[in-house]
C-alpha positions as CSV (number, residue, x, y, z in Angstrom):
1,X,141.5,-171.2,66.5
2,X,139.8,-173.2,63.6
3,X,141.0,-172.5,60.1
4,X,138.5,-170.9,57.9
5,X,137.2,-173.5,55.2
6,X,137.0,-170.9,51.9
7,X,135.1,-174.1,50.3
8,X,132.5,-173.8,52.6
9,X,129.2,-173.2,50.9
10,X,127.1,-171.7,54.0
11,X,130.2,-169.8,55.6
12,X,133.1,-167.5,54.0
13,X,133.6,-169.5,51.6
14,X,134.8,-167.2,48.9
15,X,136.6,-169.8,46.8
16,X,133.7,-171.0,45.4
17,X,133.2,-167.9,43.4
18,X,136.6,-168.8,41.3
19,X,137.7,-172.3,41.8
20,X,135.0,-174.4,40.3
21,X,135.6,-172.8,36.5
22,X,138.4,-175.4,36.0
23,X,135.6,-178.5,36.7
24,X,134.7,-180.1,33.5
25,X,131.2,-179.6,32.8
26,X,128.4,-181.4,30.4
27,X,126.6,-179.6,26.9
28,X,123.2,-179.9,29.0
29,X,124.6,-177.8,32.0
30,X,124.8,-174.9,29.3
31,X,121.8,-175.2,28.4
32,X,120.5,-175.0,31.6
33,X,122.1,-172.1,32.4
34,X,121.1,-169.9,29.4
35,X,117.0,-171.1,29.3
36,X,116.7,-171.6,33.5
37,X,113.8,-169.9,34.4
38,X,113.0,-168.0,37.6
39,X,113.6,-169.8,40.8
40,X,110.4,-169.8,42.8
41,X,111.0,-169.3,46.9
42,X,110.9,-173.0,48.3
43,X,114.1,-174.0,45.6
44,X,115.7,-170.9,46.6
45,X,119.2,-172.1,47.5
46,X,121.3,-169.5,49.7
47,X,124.3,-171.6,49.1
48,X,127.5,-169.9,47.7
49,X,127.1,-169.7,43.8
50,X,129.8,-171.8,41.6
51,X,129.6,-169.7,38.4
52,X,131.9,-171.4,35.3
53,X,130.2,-170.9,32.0
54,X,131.7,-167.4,32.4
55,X,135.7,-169.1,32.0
56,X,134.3,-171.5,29.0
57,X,133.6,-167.9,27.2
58,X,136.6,-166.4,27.8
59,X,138.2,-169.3,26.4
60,X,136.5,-168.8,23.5
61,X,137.3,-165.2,22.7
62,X,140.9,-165.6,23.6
63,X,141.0,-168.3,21.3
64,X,139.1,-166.7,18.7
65,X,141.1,-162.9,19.2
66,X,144.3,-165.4,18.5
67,X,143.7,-166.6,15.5
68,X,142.1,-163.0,14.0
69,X,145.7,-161.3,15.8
70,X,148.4,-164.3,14.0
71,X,146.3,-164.0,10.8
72,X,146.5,-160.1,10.7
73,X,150.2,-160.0,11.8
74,X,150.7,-161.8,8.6
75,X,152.7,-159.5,6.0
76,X,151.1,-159.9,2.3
77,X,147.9,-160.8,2.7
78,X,145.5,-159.1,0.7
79,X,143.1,-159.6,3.7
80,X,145.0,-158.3,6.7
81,X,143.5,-155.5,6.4
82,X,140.3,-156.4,6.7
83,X,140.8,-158.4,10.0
84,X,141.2,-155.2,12.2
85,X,137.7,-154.3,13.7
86,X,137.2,-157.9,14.0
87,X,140.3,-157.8,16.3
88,X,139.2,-154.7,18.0
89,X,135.7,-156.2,18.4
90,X,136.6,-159.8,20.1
91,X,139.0,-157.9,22.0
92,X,137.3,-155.1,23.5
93,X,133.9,-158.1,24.0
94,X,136.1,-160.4,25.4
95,X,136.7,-159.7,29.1
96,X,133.8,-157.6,29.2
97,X,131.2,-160.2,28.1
98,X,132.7,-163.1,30.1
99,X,132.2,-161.5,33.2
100,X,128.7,-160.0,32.7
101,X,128.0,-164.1,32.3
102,X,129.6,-164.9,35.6
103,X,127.4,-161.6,37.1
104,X,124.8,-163.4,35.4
105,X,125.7,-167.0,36.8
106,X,125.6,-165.2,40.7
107,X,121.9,-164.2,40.3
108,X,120.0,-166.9,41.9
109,X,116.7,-165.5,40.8
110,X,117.0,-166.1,37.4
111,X,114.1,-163.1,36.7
112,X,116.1,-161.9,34.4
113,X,116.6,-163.5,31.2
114,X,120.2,-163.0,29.5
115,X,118.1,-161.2,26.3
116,X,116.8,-158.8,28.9
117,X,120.4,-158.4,30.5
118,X,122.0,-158.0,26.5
119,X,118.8,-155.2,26.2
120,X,120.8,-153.3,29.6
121,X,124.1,-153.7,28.0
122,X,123.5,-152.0,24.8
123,X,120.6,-149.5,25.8
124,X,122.8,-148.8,29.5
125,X,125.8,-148.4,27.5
126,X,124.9,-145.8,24.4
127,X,122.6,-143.7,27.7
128,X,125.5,-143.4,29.7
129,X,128.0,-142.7,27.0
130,X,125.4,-139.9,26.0
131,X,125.0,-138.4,29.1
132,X,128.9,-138.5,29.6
133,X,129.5,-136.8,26.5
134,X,126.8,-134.1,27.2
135,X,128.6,-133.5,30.6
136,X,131.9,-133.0,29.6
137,X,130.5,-131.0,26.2
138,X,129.2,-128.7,28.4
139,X,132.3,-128.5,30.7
140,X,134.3,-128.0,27.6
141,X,132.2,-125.1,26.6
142,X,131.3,-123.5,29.9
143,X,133.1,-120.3,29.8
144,X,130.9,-119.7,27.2
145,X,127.5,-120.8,28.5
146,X,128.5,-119.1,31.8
147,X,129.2,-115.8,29.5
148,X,125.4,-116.2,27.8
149,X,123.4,-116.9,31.3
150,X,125.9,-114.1,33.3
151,X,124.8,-112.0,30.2
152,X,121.1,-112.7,30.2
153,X,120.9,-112.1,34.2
154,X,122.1,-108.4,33.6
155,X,125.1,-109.3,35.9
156,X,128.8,-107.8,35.1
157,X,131.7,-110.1,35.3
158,X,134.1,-110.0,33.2
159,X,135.1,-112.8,30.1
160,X,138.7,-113.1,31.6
161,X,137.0,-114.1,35.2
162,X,134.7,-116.6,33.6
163,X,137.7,-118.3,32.0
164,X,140.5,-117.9,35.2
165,X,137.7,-119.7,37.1
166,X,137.0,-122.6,34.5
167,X,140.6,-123.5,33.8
168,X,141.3,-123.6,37.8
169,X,138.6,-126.4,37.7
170,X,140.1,-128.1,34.9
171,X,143.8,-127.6,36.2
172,X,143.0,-129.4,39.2
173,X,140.7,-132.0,38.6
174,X,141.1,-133.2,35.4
175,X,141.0,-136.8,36.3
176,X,138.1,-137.1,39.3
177,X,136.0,-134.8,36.6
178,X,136.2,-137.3,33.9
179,X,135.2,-139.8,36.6
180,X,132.6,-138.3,37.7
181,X,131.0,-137.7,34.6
182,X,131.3,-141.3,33.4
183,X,130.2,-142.5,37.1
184,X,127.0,-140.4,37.1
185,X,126.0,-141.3,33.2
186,X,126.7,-145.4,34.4
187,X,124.0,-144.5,37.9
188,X,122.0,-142.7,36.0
189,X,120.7,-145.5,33.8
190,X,120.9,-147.9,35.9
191,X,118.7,-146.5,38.5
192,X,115.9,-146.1,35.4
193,X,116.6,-149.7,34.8
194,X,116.2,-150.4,39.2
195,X,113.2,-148.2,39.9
196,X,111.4,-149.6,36.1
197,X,111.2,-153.0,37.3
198,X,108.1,-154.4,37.8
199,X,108.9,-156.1,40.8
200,X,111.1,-155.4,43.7
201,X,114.6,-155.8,43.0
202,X,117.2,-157.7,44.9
203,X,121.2,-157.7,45.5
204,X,122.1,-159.7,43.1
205,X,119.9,-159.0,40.8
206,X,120.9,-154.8,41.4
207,X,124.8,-156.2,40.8
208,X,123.4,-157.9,37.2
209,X,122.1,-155.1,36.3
210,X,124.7,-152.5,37.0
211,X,127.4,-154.7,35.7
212,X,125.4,-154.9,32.3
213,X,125.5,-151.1,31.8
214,X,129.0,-151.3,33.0
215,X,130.2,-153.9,30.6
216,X,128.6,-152.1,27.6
217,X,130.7,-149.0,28.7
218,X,133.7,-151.0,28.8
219,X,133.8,-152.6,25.5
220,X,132.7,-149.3,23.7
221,X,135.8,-147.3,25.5
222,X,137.9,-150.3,24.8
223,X,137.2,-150.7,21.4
224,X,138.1,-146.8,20.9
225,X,141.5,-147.0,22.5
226,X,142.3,-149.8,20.2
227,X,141.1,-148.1,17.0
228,X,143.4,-144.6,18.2
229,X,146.7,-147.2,18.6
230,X,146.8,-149.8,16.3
231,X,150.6,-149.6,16.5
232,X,150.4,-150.9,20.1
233,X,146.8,-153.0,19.7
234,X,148.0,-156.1,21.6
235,X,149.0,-154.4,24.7
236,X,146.2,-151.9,24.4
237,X,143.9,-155.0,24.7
238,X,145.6,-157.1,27.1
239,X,145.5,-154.3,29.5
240,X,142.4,-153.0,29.1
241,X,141.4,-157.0,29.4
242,X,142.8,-157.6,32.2
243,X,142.2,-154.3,34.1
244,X,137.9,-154.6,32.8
245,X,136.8,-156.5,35.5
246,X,137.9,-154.0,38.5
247,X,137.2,-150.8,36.5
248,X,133.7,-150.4,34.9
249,X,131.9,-153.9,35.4
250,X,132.3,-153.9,39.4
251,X,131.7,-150.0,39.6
252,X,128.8,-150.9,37.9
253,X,127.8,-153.7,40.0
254,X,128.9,-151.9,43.3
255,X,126.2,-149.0,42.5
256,X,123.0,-151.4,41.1
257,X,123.9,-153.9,43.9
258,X,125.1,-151.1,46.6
259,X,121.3,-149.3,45.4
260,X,119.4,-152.1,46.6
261,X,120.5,-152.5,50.0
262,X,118.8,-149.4,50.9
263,X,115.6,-149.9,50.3
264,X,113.4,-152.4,51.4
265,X,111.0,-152.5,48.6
266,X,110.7,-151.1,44.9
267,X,112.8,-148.5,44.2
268,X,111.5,-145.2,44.4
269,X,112.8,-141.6,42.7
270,X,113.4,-140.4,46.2
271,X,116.3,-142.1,46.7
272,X,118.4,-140.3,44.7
273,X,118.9,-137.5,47.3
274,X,118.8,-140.1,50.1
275,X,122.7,-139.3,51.9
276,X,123.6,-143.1,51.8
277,X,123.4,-143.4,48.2
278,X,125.0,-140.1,47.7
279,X,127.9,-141.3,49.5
280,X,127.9,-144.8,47.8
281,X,128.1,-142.8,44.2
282,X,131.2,-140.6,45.5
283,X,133.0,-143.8,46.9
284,X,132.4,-145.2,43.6
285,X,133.4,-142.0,41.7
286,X,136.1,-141.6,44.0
287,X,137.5,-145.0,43.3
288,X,137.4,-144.3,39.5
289,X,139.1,-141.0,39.5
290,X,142.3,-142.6,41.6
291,X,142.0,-144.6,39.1
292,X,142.5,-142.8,36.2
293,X,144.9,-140.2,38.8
294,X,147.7,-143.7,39.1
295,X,147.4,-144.3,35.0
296,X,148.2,-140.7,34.7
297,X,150.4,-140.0,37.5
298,X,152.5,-143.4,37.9
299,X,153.8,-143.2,41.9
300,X,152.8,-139.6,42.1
301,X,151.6,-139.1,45.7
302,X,147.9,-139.3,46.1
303,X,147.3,-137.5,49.8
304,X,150.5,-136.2,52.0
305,X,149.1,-136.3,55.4
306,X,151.9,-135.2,59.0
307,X,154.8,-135.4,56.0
308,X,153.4,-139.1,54.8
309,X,153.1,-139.3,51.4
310,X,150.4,-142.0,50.9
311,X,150.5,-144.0,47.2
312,X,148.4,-146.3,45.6
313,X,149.0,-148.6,42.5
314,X,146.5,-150.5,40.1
315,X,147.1,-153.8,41.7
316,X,146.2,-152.5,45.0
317,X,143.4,-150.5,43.8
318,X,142.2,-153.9,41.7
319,X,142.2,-155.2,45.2
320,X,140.2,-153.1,47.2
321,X,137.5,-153.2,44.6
322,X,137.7,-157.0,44.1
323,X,137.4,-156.7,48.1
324,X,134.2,-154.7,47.8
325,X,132.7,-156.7,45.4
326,X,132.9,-159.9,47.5
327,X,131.7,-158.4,50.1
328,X,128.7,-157.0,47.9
329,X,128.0,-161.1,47.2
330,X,128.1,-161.8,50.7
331,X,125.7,-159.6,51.4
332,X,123.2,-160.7,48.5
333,X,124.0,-163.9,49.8
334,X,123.2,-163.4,53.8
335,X,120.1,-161.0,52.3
336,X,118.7,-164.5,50.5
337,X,119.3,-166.2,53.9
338,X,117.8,-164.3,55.4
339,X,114.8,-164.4,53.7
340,X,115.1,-168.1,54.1
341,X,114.6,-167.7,57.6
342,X,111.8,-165.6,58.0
343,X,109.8,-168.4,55.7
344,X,109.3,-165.7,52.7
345,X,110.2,-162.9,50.3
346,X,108.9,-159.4,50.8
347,X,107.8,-159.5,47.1
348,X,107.6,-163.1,45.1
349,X,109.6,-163.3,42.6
């Protein structure tokens, strides 16, 4: 049996996605990167992608979070003080922003322009923080919206119902609610930004997008866990660093990605009941709320099925999304290929 070349540019050859970020690199390859212009079909490569400009960034913020974290951990100066929300600021962008470059590294197409992909970031991230807040606002208070519209029907059930039944919700599912919520705000957006396009949208270019919103989520819920524990700021960063690209970024880029293999043209409003993309948001969901169900419940049992008790830990969780995600390239890869093939694209780019 032949051994699988992981170099390989046409095959599985997954390595490239990582191991060319250590090659040293010219200024004018930088530049390239941040003014390249859209790829028209004929230079179309269908090659695995060698994103780096992505690591050079993270360099830079790590470096730059240092010297901000040694200079504020300095005792008597008059200026420590002010150096906190620039710590909480490179820290939270940090991990966040280098991998929406190498996201945007991956898209071939080069249709969208990195001011276009900042414009997702901000806009996706303040919309889906908005409609998460609304959600669980209304959770919060709806005993008492239940009460007014149970009240307004003419119907007769009691307060003490309306409130058994709403803290049974909240006993139960406290973790896969708050999931949900932030999962359908991050879809929400970035189906708006899918089905707005002018033209039709692509694999990779769904994953750039979705990881934009994602990201911007990321670094706002970072930056507020740092500001509530400034006791603990370092480890509150590293982890939330570390943990950023498996969490928000790639469920992000699984559902603008995951989106646009199901449609073979624009995106139309329809597909938001369509069953497939239903079940790709509850996967997604899902994911996030045995998420946040581990960081809660460290080695609780997740599911207990003929008396086995099945667990699950962050590093393993980490895995099978980083396992998704790859595959999610692949197929943005084999759909460009494809393409290649048949001589054309369904819509020029």
């Amino acid at each position: 049996m032949e051994t699988p070349n992981w170099f390989d540019r046409h095959g599985l050859g997954f390595l490239n996605l990582i191991a060319y970020c250590f090659t040293w690199r010219k200024k004018e390859e930088t530049e390239q990167i941040a003014n390249a212009k859209p790829v028209r079909f004929a230079e179309l490569s269908d090659l695995w992608p060698r994103p780096w400009l992505w690591s050079r960034a993270l360099l830079l913020f790590v470096i730059s979070f240092s010297v901000l974290y040694f200079c504020w951990k300095e005792e008597g100066m008059e200026e420590q003080s002010r150096l906190y929300p620039g710590l909480i600021i490179m820290g939270s962008l940090a991990t966040p922003v280098s991998v929406l470059i190498y996201f945007y590294e991956l898209n071939k197409f080069r249709t969208l322009s990195f001011l276009k992909v900042l414009r997702f970031f901000v806009i996706g991230s303040i919309v889906s923080i908005g409609v998460t807040f609304l959600l669980t606002y209304i959770n919060t208070h709806l005993d008492t919206l239940l009460e007014f519209f149970i009240g307004m029907s003419g119907q007769n059930i009691s307060h003490v119902s309306i409130d058994k039944w709403h803290d049974a919700i909240n006993a139960y599912i406290p973790t896969y609610l708050a999931a949900l919520f932030e999962e359908f705000g991050k879809t929400l957006i970035i189906f708006i930004f899918l089905m707005h396009h002018r033209r039709r949208i692509y694999i990779l270019q769904g994953m750039l997008i979705g990881a934009s919103v994602g990201a911007g989520f990321s670094v706002f819920e970072s930056a507020g866990y740092a500001l509530l524990d400034s006791a603990n700021l370092l480890d509150v960063v590293w982890q939330r660093g570390i943990f950023a690209p498996v969490c928000h970024i790639a469920w992000g880029a699984l559902i603008g990605g995951g989106t646009m293999m199901m449609t073979s043209g624009r995106l139309k409003v329809t597909k938001l009941v369509n069953p497939m993309f239903s079940a790709m948001f509850l996967m997604v969901s899902l994911l996030h709320g045995v998420w946040n169900y581990v960081l809660k419940y460290p080695g609780a049992s997740l599911l207990k099925v003929l008396g086995i008790e099945f667990h699950l830990n962050t590093l393993q969780l980490s895995l099978i999304t980083l396992y998704l995600v790859f595959l999610m390239i692949w197929a943005g890869k084999r759909q460009i290929t494809k393409f290649k093939n048949q001589g054309y694209l369904p819509v020029e780019i």
